[in-house]
C-alpha positions in Angstrom: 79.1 124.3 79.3 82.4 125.8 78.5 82.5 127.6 81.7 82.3 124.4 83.6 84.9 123.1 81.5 87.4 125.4 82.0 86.7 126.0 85.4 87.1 122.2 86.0 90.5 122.6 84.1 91.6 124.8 86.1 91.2 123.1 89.1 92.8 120.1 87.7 96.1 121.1 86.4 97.5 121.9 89.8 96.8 118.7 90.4 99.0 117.6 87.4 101.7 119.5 89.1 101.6 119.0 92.4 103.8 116.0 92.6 107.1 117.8 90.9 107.0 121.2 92.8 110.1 121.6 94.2 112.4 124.6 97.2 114.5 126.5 95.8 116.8 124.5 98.1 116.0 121.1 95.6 113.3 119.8 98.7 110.4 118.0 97.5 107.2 120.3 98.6 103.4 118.2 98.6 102.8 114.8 99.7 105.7 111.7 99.8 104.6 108.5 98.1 103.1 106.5 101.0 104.0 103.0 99.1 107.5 101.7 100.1 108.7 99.1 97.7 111.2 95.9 98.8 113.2 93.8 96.4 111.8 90.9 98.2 108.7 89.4 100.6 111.4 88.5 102.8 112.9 92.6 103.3 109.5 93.6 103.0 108.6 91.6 105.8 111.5 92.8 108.0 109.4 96.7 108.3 106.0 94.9 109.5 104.9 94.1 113.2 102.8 91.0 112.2 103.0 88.0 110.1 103.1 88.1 106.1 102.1 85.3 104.5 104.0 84.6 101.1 102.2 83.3 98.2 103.4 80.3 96.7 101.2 79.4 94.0 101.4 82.1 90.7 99.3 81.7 88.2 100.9 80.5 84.9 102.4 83.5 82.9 102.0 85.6 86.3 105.4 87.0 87.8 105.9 89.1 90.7 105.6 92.9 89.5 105.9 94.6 92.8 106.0 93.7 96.4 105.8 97.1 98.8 104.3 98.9 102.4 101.2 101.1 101.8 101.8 103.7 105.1 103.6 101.7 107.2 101.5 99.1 107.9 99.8 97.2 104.7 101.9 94.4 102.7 100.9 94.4 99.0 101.9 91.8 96.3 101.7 92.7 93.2 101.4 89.8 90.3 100.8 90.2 86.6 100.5 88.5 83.4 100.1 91.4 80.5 97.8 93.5 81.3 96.5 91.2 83.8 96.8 91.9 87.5 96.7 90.1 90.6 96.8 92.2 93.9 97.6 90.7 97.6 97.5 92.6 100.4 97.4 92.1 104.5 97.0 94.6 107.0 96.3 94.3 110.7 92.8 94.9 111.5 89.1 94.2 110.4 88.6 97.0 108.0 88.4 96.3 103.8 91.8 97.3 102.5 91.2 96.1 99.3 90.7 99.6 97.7 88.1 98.4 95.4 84.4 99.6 96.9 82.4 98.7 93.7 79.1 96.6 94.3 78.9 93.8 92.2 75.8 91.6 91.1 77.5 88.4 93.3 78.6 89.0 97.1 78.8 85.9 98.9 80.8 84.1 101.5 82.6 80.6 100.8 84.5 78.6 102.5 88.2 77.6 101.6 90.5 75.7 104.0 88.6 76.3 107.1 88.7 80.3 106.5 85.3 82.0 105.7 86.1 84.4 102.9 83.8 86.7 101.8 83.8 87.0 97.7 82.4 90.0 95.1 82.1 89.0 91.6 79.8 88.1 88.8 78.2 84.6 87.9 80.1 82.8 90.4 83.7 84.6 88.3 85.4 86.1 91.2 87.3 89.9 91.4 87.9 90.3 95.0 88.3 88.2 98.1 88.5 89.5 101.4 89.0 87.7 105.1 90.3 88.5 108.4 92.4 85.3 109.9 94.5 86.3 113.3 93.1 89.6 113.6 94.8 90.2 110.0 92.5 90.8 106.9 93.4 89.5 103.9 92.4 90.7 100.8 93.2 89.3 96.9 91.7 91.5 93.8 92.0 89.8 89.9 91.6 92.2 87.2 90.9 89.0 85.4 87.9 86.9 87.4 88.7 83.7 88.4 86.5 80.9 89.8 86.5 79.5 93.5 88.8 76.6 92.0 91.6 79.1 91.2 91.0 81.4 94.6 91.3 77.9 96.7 94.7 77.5 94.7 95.9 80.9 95.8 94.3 80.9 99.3 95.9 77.5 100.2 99.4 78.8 98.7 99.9 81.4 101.2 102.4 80.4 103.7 103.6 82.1 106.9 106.9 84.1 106.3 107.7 84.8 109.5 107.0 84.6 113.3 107.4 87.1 116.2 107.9 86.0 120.0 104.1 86.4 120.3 103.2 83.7 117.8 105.3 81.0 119.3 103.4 79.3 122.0 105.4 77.2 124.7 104.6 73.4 125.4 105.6 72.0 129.0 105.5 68.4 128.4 106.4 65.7 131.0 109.7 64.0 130.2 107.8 60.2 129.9 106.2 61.8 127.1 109.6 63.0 125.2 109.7 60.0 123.5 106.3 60.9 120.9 107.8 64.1 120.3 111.0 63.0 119.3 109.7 60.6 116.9 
């Protein structure tokens, strides 16, 4: 037993170190931190090719922790409350980006607003939420479980940031029918 222990120590404190090795020329060596963090949804929103959605409602006691870019190409919103944590994140794709691959004794899907959104969970008490709306997934993980009441809160509070050239979609109208627009 002691042999496994050390040997597992000292495979791990490389580990430990890995992140402050530096050059003799003061050059980071080992792998950057792939999470870019923004001051703002808005900035954040700037570095990403698709459309971020912004959420609205927070949770009473909940503020805004963190709001960053996982590689390039995943928005994450962080909210807390204490030791309580709320994670949002969008990425372009089909694929889980949730990081959270536990099972759980509830996995259902529900439907909020139109949008099929596939929950985990226990006794109807919500952790994660995950859907894919515009060929974006979605995904919203509570440390602290919340019921569909809550998620529909959240879910409906999520509004569109920004749009790109794609997005808008051009109306010909004939000019006798102006007038209803215009109204």
């Amino acid at each position: 037993m002691k042999k496994i222990i050390i040997t597992a120590l000292m495979l791990l404190v490389p580990c430990f170190f890995a992140q402050n090795v530096y050059a003799q020329d003061n050059k980071t060596i080992g792998l950057p931190n792939p999470l870019v963090e923004y001051e703002t949804i808005e900035k954040a929103a700037e570095n990403l090719d698709f459309i971020v959605k912004k959420p609205t409602y927070i949770p009473e006691g909940y503020k805004m922790e963190s709001i960053g870019i996982i590689n390039k190409n995943l928005f994450q919103v962080i909210l807390a409350n204490g030791d309580d944590t709320l994670c949002f994140r969008m990425a372009k794709g089909k694929d889980d980006i949730s990081g959270d691959y536990n099972k759980y004794p509830m996995e259902k899907t529900i439907e909020i607003s139109g949008i099929k959104i596939n929950v985990k969970g226990d006794n109807d008490k919500i952790v994660l939420a995950n859907w894919v709306e515009n060929e974006i997934m979605h995904s919203i993980s509570f440390s602290k479980p919340v019921n569909s009441e809550e998620l529909k809160l959240f879910v409906d509070g999520l509004q569109n940031l920004k749009t790109t050239v794609n997005d808008v979609k051009i109306r010909y109208i004939k000019l006798s029918d102006l007038d209803k627009f215009l109204k």
